[in-house]
N, C-alpha and C positions, 0 to 999 in steps of 0.2 A: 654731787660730782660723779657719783656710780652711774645715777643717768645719764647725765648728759656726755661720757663716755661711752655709757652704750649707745646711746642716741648718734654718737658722731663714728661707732664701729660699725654699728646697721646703714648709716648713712653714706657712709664708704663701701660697705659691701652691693648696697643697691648702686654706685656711682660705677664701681666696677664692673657689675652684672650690665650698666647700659651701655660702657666702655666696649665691653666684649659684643655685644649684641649689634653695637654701629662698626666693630672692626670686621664681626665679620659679615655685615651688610657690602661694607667696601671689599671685602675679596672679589665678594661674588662676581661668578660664579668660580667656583673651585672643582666640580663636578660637572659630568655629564649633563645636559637636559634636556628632558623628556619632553617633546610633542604628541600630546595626546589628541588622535584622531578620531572621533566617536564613531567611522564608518571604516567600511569595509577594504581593501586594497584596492586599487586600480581605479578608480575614482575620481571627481575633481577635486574633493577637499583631502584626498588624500597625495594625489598628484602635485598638487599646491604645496603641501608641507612636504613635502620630500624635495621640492624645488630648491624652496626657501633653507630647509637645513641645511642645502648643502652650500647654499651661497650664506650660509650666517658665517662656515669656517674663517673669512676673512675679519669678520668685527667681533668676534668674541673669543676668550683663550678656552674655550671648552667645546666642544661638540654637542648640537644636538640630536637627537634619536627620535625616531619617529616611530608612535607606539599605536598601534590602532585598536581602540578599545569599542567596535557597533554594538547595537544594539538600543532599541526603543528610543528607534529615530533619533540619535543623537546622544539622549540624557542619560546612560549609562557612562559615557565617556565624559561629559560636562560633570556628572555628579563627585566624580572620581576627582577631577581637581578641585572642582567646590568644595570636595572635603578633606584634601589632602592637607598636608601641613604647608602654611600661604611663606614657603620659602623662594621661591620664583624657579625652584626645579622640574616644575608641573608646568606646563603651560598650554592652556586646551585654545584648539584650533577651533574656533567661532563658526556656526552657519547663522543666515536666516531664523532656521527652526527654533533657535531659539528664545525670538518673540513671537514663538506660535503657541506650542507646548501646553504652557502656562492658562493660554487659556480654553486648552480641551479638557482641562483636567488630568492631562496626563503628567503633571510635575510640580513642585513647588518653586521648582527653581526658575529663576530668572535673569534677566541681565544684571540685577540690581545685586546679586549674590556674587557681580565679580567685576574683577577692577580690567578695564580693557587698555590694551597696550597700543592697538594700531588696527585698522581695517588694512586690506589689501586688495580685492579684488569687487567686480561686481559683473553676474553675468545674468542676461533675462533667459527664462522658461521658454520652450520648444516644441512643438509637438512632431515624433518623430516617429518614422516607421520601417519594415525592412527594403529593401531596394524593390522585391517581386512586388513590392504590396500593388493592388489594383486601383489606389489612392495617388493622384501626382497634383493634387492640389486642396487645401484646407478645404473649401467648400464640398469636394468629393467627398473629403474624410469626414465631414457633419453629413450632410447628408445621408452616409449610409449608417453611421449613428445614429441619428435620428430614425432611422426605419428599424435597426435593432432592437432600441428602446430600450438602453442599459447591458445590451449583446454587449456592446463594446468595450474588450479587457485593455483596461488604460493604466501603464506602471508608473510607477511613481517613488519618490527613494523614500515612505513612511509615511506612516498616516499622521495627518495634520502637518508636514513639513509641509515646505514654499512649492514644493513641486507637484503634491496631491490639493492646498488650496488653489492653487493657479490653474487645476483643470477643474475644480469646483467654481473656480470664477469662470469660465471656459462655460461650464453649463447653463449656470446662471443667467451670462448674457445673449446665451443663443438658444437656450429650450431642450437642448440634447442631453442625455442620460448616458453616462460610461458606468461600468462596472470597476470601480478602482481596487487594484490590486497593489496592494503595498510590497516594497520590497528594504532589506534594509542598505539602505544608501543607491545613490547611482549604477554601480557598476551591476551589481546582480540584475535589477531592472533593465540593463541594455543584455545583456546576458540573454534572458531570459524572452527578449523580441527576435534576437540572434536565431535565436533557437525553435522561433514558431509557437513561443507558449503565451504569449502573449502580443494582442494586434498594434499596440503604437505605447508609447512612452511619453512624459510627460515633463524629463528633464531639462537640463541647459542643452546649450549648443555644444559649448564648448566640452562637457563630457559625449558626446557623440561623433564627438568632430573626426575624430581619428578613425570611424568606421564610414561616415558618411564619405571620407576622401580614399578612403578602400574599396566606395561602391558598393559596402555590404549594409547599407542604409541610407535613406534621404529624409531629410528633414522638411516640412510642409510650410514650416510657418514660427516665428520666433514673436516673444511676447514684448516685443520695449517698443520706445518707442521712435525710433529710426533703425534700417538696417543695420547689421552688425558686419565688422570684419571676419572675412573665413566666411560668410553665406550670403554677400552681396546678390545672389542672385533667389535667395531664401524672402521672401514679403514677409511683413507682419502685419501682425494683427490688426493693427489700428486700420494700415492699408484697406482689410477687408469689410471694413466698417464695424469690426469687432471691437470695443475698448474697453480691452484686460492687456494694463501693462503690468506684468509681474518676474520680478526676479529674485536671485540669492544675492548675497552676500559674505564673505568670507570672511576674519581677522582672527587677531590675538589676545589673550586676554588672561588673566591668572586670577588666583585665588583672592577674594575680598580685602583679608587683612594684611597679604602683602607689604612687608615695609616699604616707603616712598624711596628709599634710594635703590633699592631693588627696582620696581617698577621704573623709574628714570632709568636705569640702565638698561634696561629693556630696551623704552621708547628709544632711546639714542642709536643703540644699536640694529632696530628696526625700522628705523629712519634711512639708515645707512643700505641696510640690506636691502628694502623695497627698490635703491634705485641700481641697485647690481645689474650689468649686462646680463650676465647667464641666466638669473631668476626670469628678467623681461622678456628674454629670448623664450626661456621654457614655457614662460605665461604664451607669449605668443605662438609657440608651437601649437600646447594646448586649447588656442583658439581662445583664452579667458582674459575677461576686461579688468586690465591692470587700472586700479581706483586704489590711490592711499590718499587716507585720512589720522589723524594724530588720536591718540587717547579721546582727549573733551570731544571731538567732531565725529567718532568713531560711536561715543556714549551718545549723543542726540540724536544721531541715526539710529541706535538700539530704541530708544524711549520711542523716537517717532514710528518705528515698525511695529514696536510692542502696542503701541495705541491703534494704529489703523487694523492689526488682525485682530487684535479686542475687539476693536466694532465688523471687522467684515465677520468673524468666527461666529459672532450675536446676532448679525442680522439673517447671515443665511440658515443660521441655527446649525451649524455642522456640528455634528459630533461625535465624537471617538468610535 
């Protein structure tokens, strides 16, 4: 009888302990939340979440905050909710890089190490330089690369991200050598051509866009594969008989063990916010290609990136 009294007072205490734990699933959120940016201010992935928080004010009763945590390309900021506690108060802003990372050896971490809530955007790689430059067309800008034979300082937002493979695929298919110069995230790299310190950059459009329409840069050549909005009159690649179409991708995504009804309130509310006028508008300002895809279609897209730079990272042998 002793037992099976304690039996049924343990068994109440764990009924209560999972009572508390789904009630306060269903608050959430009751606190602020945190958008962690793994890059730098002024940026596109940092641009993007400062969009989107401010259009989440309508679908969520909390605010969220946009935290910018750079550094080694991304995985400082990813690591940071990878390990944080999977409350859904963390929630790291997604690039590309990270199904590249992994297999330069520079991480353990993966997609598979988080539960993703939503993709958002998608934008292809650039190759861009200052307005004086003596370059007004892609073929100019190899060519005199190719006579440098690795002279040519090419930025990029970190080594092994989507925007320093996509000028290694760049080499690849055309025989020229750049000297790649990492920077961390987009913005210092545009920075840093601003400035004369380096001869072209190897980002999106859409983080350039706002100096190329200032005339304080022009862009030679975008990597997808049809012209983009905002540089209809910008060719790509393919056009020049180049075929490297390479781009980022953006979303969201929180910690692995994240309870399911957390994560569903996410999704719901990120459903909602992707289709906000103001965000669209600001994507659009930004020049960046509004693409939403849900959690599962968001997840096949990570596996499918994570496989093809496994094989491009191996075959060209790039590394760190």
């Amino acid at each position: 009888m002793k037992t099976f009294t304690h039996l049924a007072a343990s068994g109440m205490i764990a009924l209560g302990a999972l009572s508390s734990a789904l009630a306060a699933d269903a608050d959430y959120p009751t606190r602020p939340i945190e958008l962690i940016v793994p890059y730098t201010a002024g940026g596109g992935t940092d641009s993007l979440a400062r969009a989107f928080a401010e259009a989440a004010h309508k679908h969520l009763p909390q605010t969220m905050i946009v935290v910018n945590k750079p550094g080694a390309s991304g995985i400082i900021g990813w690591s940071d909710v990878v390990n944080s506690k999977p409350d859904g108060y963390k929630i790291a802003v997604l690039s590309g890089e990270l199904t590249t990372m992994v297999h330069l050896g520079l991480t353990k971490i993966s997609y598979q190490d988080l539960t993703p809530i939503a993709q958002l955007n998608y934008d292809p790689a650039a190759i861009t330089v200052r307005a004086d430059a003596p370059w007004n067309t892609i073929e100019e800008f190899l060519a005199d690369a190719k006579k440098r034979n690795g002279g040519m300082q090419l930025g990029n937002g970190g080594n092994g991200g989507i925007w320093h493979l996509a000028a290694v695929d760049l080499e690849d298919k055309t025989g020229v050598k750049f000297n790649h110069v990492p920077f961390a995230g987009a913005a210092p790299s545009i920075t840093a051509l601003l400035g004369g310190h380096i001869d072209a950059t190897a980002v999106s459009a859409a983080e350039v866009s706002t100096n190329v329409a200032a005339g304080k840069l022009k862009t030679l050549a975008v990597m997808a594969d049809k012209r983009i909005k905002g540089f209809e009159t910008v060719p790509t690649l393919k056009e020049r008989n180049i075929n490297v179409v390479v781009g980022n991708w953006r979303g969201l995504a929180v910690a692995k063990s994240t309870p399911p009804e957390i994560v569903k309130t996410l999704r719901v509310a990120t459903a909602k916010i992707a289709k906000e006028p103001a965000l669209l508008d600001a994507m659009d300002r930004l020049r960046m290609g509004a693409l939403y895809a849900d959690g599962d279609a968001f997840r096949t897209l990570m596996a499918k990136d994570h496989a093809y730079y496994r094989d491009l990272i191996a075959r060209l042998d790039i590394k760190n």
